[in-house]
mmCIF file as gemmi writes it, N, C-alpha and C atoms, coordinates in Angstrom:
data_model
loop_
_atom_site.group_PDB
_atom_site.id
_atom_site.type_symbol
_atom_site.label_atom_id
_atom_site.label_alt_id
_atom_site.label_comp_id
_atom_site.label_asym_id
_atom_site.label_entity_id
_atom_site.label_seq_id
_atom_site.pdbx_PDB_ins_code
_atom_site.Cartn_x
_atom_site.Cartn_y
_atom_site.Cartn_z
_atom_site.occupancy
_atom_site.B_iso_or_equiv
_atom_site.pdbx_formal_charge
_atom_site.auth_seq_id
_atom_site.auth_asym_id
_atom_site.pdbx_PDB_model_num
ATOM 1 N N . UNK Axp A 1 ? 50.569 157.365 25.076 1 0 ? 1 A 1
ATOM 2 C CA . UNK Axp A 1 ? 49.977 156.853 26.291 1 0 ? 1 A 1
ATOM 3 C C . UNK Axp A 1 ? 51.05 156.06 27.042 1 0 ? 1 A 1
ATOM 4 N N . UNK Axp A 2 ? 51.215 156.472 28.348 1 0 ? 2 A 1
ATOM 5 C CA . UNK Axp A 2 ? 52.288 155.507 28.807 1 0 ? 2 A 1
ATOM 6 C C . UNK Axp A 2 ? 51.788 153.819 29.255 1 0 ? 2 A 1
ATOM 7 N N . UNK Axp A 3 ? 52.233 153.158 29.294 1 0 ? 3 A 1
ATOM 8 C CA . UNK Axp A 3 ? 52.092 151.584 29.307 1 0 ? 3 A 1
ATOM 9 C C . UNK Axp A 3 ? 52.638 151.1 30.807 1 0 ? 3 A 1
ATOM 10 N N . UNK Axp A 4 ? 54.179 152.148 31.23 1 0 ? 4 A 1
ATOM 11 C CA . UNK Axp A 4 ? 54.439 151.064 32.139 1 0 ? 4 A 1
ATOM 12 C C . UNK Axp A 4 ? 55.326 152.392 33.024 1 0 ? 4 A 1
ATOM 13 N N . UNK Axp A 5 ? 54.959 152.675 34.254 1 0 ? 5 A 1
ATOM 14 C CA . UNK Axp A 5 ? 55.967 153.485 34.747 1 0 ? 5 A 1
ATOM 15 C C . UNK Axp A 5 ? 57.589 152.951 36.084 1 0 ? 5 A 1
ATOM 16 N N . UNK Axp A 6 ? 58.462 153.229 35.828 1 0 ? 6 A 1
ATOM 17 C CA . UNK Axp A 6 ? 58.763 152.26 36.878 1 0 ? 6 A 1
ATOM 18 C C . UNK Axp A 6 ? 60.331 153.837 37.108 1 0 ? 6 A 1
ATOM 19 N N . UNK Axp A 7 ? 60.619 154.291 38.084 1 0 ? 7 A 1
ATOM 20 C CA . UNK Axp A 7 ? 60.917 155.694 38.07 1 0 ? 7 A 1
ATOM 21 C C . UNK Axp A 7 ? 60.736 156.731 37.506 1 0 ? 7 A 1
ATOM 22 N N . UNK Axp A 8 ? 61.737 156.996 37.218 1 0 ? 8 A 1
ATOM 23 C CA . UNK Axp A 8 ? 61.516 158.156 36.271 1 0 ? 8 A 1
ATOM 24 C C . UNK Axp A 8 ? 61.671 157.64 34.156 1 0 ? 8 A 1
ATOM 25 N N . UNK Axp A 9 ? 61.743 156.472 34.188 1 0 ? 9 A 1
ATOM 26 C CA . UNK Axp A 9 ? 62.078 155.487 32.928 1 0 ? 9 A 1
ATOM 27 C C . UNK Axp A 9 ? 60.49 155.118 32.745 1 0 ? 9 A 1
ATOM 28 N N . UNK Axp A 10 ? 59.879 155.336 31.826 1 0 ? 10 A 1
ATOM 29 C CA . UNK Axp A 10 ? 58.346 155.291 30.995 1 0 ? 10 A 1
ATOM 30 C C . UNK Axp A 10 ? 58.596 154.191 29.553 1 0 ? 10 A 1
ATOM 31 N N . UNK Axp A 11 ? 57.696 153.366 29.171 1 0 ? 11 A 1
ATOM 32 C CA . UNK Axp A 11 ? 57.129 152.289 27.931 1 0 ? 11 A 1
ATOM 33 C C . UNK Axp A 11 ? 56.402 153.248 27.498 1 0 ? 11 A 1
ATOM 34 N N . UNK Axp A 12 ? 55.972 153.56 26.711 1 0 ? 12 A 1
ATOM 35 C CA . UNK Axp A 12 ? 55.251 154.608 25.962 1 0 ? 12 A 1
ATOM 36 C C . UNK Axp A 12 ? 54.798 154.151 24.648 1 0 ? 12 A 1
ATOM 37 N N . UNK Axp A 13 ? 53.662 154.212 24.093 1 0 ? 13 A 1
ATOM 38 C CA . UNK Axp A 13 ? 52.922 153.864 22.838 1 0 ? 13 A 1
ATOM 39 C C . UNK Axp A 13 ? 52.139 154.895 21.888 1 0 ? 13 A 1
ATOM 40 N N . UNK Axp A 14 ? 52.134 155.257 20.949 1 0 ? 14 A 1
ATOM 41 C CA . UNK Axp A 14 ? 51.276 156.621 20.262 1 0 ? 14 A 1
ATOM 42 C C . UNK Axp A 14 ? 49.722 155.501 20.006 1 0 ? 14 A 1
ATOM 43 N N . UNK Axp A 15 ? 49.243 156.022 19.502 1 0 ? 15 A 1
ATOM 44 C CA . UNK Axp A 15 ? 47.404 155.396 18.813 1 0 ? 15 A 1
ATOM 45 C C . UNK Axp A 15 ? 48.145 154.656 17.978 1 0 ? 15 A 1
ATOM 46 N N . UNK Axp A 16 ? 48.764 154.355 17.024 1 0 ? 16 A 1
ATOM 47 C CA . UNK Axp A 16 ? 49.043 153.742 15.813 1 0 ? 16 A 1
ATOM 48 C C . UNK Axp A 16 ? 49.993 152.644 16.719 1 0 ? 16 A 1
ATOM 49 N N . UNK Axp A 17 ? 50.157 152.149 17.469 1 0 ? 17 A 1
ATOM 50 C CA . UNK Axp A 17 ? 51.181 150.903 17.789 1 0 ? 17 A 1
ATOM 51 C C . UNK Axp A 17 ? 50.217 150.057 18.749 1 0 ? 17 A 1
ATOM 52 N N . UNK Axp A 18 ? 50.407 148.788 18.035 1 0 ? 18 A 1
ATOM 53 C CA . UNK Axp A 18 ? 49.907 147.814 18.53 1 0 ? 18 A 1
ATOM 54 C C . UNK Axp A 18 ? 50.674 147.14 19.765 1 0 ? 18 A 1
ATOM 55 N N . UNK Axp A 19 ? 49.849 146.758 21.169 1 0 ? 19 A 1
ATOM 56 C CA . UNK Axp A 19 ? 51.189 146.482 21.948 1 0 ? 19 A 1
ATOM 57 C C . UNK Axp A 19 ? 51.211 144.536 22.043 1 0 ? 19 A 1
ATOM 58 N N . UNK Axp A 20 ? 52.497 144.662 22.039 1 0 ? 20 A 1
ATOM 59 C CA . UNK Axp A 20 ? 53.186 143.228 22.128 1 0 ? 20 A 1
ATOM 60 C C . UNK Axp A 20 ? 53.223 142.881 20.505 1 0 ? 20 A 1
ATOM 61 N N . UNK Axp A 21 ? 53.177 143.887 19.704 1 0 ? 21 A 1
ATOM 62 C CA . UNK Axp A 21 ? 53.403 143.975 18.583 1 0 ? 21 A 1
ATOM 63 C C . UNK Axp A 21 ? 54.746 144.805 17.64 1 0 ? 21 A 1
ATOM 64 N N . UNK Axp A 22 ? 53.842 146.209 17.559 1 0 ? 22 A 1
ATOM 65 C CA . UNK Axp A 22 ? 55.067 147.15 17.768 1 0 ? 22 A 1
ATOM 66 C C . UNK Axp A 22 ? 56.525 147.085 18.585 1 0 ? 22 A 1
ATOM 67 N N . UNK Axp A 23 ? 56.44 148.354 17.841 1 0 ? 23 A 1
ATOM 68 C CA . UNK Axp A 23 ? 58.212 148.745 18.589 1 0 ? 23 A 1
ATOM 69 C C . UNK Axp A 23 ? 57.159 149.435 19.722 1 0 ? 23 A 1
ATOM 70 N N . UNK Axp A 24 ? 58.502 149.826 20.842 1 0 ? 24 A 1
ATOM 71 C CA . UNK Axp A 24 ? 58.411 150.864 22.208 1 0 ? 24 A 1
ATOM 72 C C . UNK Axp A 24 ? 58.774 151.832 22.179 1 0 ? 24 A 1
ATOM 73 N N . UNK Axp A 25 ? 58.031 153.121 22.883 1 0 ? 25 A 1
ATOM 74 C CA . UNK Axp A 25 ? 58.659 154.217 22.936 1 0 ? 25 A 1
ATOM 75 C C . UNK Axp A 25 ? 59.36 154.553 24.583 1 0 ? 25 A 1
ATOM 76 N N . UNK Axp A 26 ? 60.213 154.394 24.371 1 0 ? 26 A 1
ATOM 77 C CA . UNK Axp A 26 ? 60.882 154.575 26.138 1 0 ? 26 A 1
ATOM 78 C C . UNK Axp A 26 ? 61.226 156.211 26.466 1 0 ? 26 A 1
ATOM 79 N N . UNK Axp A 27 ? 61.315 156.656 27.651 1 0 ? 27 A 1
ATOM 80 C CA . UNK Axp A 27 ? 61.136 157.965 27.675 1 0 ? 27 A 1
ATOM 81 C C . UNK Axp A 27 ? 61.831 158.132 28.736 1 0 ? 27 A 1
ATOM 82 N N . UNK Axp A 28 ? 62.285 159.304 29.084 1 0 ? 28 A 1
ATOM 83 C CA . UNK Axp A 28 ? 62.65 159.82 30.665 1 0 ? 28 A 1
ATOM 84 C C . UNK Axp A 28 ? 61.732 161.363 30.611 1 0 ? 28 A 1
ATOM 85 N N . UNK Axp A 29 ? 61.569 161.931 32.188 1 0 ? 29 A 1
ATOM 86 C CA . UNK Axp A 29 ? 61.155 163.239 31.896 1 0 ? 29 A 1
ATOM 87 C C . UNK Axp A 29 ? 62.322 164.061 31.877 1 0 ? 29 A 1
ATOM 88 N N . UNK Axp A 30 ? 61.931 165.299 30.892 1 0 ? 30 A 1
ATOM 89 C CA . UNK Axp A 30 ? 62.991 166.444 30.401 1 0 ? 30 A 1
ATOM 90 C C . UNK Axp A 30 ? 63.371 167.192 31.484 1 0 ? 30 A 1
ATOM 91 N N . UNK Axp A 31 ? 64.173 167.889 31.496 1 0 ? 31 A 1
ATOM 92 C CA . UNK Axp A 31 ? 65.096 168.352 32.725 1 0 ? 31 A 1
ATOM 93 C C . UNK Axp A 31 ? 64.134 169.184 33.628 1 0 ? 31 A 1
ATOM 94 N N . UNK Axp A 32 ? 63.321 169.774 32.842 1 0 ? 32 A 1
ATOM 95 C CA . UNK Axp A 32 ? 62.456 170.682 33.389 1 0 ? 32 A 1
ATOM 96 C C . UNK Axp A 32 ? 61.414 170.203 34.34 1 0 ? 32 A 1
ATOM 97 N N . UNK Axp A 33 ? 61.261 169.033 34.218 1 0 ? 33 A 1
ATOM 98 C CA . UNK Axp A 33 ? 60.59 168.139 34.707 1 0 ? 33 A 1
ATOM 99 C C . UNK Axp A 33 ? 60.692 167.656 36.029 1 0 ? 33 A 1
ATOM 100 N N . UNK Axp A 34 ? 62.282 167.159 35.878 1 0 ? 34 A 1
ATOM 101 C CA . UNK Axp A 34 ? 62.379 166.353 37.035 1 0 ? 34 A 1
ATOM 102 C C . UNK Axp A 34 ? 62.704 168.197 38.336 1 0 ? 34 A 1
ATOM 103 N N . UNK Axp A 35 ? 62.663 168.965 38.045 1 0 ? 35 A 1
ATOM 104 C CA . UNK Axp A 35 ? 63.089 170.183 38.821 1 0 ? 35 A 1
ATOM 105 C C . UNK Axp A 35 ? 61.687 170.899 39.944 1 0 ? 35 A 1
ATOM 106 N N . UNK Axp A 36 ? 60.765 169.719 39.258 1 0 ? 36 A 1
ATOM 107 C CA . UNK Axp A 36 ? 58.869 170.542 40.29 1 0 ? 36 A 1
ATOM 108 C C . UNK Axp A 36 ? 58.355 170.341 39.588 1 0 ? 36 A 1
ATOM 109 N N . UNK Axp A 37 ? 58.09 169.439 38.198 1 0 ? 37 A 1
ATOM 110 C CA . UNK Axp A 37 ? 57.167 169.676 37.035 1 0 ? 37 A 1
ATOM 111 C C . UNK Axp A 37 ? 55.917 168.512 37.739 1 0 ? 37 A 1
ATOM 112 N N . UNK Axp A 38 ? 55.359 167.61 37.386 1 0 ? 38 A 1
ATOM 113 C CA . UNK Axp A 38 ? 54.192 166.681 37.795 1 0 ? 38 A 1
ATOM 114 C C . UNK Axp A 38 ? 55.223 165.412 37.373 1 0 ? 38 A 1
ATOM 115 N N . UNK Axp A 39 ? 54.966 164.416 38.265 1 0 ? 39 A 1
ATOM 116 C CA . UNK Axp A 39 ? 56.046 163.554 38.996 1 0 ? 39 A 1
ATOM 117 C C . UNK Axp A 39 ? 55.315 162.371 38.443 1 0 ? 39 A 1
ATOM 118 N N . UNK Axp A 40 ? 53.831 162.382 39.383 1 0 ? 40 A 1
ATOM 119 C CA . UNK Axp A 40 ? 52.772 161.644 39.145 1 0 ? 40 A 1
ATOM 120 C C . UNK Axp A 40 ? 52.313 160.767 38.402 1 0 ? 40 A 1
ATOM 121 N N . UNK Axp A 41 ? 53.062 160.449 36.963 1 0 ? 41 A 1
ATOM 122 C CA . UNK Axp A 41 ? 52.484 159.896 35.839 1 0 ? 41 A 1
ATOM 123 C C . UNK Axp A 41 ? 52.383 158.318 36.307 1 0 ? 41 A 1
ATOM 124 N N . UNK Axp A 42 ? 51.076 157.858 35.718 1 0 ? 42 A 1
ATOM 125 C CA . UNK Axp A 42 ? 50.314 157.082 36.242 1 0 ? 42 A 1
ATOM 126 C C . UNK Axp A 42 ? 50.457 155.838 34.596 1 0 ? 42 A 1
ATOM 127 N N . UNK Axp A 43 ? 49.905 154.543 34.383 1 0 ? 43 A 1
ATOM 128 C CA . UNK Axp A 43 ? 49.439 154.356 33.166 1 0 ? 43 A 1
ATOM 129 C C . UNK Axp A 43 ? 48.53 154.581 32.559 1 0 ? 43 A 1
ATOM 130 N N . UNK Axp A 44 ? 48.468 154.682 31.339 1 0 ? 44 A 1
ATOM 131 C CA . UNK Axp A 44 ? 46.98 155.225 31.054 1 0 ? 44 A 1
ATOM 132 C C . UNK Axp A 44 ? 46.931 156.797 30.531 1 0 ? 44 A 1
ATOM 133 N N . UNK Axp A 45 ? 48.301 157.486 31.681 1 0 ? 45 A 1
ATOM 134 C CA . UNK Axp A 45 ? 48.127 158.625 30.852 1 0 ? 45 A 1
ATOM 135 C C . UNK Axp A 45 ? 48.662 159.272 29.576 1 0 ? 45 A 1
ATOM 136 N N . UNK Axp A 46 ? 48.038 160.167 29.025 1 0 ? 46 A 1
ATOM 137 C CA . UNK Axp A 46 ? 48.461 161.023 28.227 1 0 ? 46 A 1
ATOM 138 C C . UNK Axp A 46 ? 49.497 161.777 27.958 1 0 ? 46 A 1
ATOM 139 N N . UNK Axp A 47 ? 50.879 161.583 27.583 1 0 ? 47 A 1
ATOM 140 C CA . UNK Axp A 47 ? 51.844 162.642 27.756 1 0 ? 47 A 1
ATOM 141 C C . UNK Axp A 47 ? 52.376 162.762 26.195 1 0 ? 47 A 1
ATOM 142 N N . UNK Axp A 48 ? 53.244 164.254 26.266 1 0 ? 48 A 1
ATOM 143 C CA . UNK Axp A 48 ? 53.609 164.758 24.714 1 0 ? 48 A 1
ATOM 144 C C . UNK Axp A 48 ? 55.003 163.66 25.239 1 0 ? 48 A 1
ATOM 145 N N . UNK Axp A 49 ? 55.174 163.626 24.03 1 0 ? 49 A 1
ATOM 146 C CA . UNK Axp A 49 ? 57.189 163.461 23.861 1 0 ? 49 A 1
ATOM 147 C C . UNK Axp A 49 ? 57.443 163.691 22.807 1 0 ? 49 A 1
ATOM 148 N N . UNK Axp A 50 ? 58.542 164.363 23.309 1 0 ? 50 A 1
ATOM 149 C CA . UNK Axp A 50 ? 59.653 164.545 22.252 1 0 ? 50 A 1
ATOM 150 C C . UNK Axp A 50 ? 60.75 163.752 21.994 1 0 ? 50 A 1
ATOM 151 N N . UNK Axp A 51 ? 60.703 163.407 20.177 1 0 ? 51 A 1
ATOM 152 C CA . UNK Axp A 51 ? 61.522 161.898 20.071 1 0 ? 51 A 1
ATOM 153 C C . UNK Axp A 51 ? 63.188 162.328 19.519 1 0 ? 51 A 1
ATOM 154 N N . UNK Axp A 52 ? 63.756 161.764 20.222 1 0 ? 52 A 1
ATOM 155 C CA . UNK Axp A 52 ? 65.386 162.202 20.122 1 0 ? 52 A 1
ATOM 156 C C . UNK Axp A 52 ? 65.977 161.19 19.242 1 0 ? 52 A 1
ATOM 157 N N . UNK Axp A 53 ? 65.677 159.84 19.352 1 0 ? 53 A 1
ATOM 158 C CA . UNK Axp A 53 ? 66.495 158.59 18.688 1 0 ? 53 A 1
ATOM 159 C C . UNK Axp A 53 ? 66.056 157.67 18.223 1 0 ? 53 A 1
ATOM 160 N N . UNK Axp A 54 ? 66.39 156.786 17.786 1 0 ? 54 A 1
ATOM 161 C CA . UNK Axp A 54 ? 65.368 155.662 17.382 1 0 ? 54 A 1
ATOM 162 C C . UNK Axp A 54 ? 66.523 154.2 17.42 1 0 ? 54 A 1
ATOM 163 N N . UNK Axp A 55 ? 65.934 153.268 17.872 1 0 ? 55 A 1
ATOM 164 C CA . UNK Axp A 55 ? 66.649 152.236 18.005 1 0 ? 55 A 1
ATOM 165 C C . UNK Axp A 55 ? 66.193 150.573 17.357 1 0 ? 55 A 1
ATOM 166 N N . UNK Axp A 56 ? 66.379 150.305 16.162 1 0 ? 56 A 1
ATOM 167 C CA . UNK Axp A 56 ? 65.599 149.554 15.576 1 0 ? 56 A 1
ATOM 168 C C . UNK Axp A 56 ? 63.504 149.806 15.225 1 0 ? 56 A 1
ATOM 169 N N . UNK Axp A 57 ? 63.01 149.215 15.903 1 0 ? 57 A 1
ATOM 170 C CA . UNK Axp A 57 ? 61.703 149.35 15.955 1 0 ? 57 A 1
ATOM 171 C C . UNK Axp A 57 ? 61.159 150.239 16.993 1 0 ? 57 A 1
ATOM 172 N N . UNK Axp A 58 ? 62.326 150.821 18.111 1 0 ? 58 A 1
ATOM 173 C CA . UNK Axp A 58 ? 62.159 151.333 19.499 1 0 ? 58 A 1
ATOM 174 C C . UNK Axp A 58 ? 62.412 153.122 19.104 1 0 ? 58 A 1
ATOM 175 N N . UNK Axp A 59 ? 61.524 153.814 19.677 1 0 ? 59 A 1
ATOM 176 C CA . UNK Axp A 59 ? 62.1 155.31 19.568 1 0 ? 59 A 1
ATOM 177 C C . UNK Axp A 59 ? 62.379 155.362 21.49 1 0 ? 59 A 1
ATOM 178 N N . UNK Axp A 60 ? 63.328 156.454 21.077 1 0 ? 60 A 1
ATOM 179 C CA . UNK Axp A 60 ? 64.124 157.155 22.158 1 0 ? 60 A 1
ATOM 180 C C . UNK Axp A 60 ? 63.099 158.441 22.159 1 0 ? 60 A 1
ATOM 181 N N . UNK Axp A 61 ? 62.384 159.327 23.521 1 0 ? 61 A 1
ATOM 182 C CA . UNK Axp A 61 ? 61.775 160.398 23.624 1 0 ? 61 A 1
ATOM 183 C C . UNK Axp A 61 ? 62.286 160.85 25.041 1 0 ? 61 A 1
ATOM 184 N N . UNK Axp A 62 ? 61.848 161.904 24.699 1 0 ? 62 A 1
ATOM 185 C CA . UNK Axp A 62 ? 61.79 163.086 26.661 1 0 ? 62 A 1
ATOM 186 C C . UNK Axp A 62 ? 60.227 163.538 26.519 1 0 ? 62 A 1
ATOM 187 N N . UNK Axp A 63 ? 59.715 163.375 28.148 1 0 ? 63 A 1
ATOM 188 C CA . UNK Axp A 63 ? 58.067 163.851 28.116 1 0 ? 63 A 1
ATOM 189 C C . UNK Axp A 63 ? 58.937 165.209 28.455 1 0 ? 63 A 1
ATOM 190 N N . UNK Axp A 64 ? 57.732 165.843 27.855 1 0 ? 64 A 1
ATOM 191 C CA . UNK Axp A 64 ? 57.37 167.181 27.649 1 0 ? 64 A 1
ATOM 192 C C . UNK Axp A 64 ? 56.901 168.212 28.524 1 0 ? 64 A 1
């Protein structure tokens, strides 16, 4: 679920993370994305990611 949108850079949380608790999942959209894909993402919504890195308690992803 994203938490916080602020360009194309997303806060991102799965069901299992508590927020102001947990780690963050930070995201950009995948190439395919930024080329005509849905721009739109709002908080609240629903998006896949795919997780590339992990940075202490923080994962690294690309929406999907």
């Amino acid at each position: 679920m994203i938490d916080e949108v602020e360009d194309e850079n997303f806060q991102l949380r799965h069901q299992g993370m508590a927020p102001e608790i947990d780690g963050i999942i930070y995201a950009t959209l995948s190439t395919g994305l930024r080329l005509g894909g849905k721009k739109n993402y709002q908080e609240g919504d629903l998006v896949r990611v795919r997780i590339i890195d992990a940075s202490g308690y923080d994962l690294i992803g690309q929406i999907l």
